[in-house]
KEBANU-992199 format. One record per residue: residue in one letter; y, x, z of N, C-alpha, C in turn. Coordinates in Angstrom, 1 decimal, padded with zeros to 4 digits. Example, Ala and Ser with C-alpha at 12.3 -4.5 7.8 and 13.67 -1.06 7.14 Angstrom:
<pts>
a/-005.7/013.2/007.8/-004.5/012.3/007.8/-003.3/013.2/007.8 $
s/-002.2/012.8/007.1/-001.1/013.7/007.1/000.0/012.9/007.9 $
</pts>
This chain:
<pts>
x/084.3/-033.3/-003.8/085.2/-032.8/-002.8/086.0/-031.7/-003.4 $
x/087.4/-031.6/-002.9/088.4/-030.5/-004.0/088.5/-029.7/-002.7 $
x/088.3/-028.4/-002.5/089.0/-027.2/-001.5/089.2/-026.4/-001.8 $
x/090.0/-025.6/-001.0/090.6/-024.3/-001.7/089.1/-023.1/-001.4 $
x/088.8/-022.7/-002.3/087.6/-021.7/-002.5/088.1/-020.5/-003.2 $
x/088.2/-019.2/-003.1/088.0/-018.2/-003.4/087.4/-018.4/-004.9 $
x/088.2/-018.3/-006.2/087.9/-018.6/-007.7/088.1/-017.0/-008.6 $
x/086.8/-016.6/-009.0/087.2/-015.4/-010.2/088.1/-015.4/-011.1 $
x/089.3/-014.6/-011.3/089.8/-014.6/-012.8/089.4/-013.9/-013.3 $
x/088.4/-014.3/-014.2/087.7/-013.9/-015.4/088.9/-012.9/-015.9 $
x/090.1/-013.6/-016.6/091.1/-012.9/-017.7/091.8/-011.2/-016.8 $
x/091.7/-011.0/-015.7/092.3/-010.6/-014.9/091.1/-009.1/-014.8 $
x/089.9/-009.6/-014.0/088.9/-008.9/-013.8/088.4/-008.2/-014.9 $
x/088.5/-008.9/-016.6/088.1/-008.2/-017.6/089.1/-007.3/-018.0 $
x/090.1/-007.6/-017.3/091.4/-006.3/-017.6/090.7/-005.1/-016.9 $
x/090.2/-005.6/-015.6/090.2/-004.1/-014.7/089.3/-003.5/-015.1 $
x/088.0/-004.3/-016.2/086.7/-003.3/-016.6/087.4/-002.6/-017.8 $
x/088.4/-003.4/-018.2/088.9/-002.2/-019.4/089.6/-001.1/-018.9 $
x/090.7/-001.5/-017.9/091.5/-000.1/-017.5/090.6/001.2/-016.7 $
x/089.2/000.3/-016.2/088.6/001.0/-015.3/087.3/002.0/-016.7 $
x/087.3/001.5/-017.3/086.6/002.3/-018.8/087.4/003.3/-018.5 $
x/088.1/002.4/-019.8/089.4/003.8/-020.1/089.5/005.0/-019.0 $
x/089.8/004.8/-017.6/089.9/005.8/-016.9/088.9/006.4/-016.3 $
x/087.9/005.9/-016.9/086.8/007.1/-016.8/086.2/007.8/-017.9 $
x/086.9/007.4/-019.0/086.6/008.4/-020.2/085.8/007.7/-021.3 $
x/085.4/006.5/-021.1/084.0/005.8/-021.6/084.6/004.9/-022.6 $
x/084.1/005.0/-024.0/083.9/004.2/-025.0/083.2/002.7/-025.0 $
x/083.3/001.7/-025.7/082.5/000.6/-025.4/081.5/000.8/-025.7 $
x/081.4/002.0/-026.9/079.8/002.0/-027.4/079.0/003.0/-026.4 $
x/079.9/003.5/-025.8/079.3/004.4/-024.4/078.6/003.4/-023.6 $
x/079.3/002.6/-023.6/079.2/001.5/-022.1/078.1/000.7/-022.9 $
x/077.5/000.6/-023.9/076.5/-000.4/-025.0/075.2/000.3/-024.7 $
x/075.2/001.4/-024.9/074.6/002.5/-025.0/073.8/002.5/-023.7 $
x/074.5/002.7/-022.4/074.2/002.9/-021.6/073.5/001.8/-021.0 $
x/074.0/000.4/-021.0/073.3/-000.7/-020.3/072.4/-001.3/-021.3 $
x/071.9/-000.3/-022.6/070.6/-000.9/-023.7/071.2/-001.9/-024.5 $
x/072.2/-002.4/-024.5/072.5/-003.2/-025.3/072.6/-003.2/-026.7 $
x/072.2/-004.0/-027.8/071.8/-004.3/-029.2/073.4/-003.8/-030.0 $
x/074.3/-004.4/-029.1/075.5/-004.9/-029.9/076.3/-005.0/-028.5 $
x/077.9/-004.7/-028.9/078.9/-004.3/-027.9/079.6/-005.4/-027.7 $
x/079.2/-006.9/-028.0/079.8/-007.9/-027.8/079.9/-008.3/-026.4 $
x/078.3/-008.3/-025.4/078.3/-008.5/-024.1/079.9/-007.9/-023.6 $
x/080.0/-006.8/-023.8/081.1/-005.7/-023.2/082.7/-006.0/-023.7 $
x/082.5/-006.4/-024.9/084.1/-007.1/-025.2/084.1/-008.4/-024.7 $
x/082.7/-009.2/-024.3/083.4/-010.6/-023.8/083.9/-010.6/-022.1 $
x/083.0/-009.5/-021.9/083.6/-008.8/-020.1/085.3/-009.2/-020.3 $
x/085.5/-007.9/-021.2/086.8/-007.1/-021.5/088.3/-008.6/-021.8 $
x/086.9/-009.2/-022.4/088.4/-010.1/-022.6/088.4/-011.7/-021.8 $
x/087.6/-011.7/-020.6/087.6/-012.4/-019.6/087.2/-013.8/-020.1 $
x/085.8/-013.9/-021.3/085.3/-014.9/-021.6/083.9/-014.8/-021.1 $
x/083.4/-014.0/-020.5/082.0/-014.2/-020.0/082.3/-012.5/-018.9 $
x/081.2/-012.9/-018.0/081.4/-012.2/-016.6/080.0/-011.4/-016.8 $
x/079.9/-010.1/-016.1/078.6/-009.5/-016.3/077.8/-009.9/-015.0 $
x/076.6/-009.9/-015.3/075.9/-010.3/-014.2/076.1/-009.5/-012.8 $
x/074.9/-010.1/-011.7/075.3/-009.3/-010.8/075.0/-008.0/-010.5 $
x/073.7/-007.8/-011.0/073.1/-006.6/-011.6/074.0/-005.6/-012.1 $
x/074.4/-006.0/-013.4/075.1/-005.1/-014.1/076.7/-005.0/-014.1 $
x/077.7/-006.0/-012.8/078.5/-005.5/-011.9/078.5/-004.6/-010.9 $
x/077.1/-004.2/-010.8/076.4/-003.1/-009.6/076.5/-001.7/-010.3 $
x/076.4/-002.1/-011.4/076.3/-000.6/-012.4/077.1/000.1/-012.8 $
x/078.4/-001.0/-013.3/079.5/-001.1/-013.7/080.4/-000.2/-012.9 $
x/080.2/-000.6/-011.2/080.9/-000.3/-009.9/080.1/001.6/-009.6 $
x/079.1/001.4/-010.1/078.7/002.7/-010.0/079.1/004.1/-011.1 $
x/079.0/003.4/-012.2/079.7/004.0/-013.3/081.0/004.5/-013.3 $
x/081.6/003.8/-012.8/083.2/003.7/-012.7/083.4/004.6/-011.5 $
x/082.4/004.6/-010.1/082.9/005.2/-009.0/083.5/004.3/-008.2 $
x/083.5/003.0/-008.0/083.9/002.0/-007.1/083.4/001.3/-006.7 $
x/084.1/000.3/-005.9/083.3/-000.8/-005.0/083.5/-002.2/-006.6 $
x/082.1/-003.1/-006.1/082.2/-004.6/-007.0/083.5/-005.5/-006.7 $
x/084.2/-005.0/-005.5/085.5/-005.6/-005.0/086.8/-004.8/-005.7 $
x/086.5/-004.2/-006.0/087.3/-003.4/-006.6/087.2/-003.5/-008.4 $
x/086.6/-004.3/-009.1/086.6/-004.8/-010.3/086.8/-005.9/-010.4 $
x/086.3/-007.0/-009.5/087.0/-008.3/-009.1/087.9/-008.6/-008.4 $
x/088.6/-009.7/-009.3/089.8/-010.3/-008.9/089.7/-011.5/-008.8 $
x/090.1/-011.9/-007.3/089.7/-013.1/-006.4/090.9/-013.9/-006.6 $
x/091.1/-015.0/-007.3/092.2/-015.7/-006.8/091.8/-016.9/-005.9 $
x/092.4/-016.8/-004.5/092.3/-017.6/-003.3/093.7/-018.6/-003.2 $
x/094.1/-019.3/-004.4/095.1/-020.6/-004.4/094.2/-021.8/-005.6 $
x/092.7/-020.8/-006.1/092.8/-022.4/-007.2/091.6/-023.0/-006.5 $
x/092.1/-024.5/-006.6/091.3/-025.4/-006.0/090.2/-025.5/-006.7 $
x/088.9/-025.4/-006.6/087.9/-025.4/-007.0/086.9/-026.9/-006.3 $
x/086.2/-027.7/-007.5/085.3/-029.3/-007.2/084.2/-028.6/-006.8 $
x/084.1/-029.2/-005.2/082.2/-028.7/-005.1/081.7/-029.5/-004.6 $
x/080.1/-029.8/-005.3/079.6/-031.1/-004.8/078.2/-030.5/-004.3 $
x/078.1/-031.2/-003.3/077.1/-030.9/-002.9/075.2/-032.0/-003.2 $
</pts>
């Protein structure tokens, strides 16, 4: 079944975790650092809207930054999204 569902833009949302860095002062290796990470790829693949951070660490993200999780996501409510049940 095809309906209109509320769909992430990945490319869109990974903009906001970069502009929303940047305007809090924070490096990516800041941002590596901070959520334990090995390596700052997790954080560039955010940034460049090829992988999404969990929900956990959209919780952090939102706290980090000083915002709401709605406020880092961008909802597009026109793409038709397949859902089977």
């Amino acid at each position: 079944m095809i309906t209109n569902l509320p769909v992430i833009d990945m490319i869109a949302t990974g903009r906001n975790i970069d502009r929303l860095r940047k305007d809090a002062g924070l490096t990516v290796k800041e941002l590596q650092i901070f959520f334990g990470f090995g390596t700052p790829q997790a954080i560039y693949k955010w940034q460049h809207g090829k992988a999404m951070p969990t929900i956990d660490n959209l919780v952090v993200l939102a706290m980090i930054f000083d915002v709401s999780v709605d406020e880092i996501l961008v909802v597009d409510m026109d793409t038709k999204a397949n859902i089977s049940a």
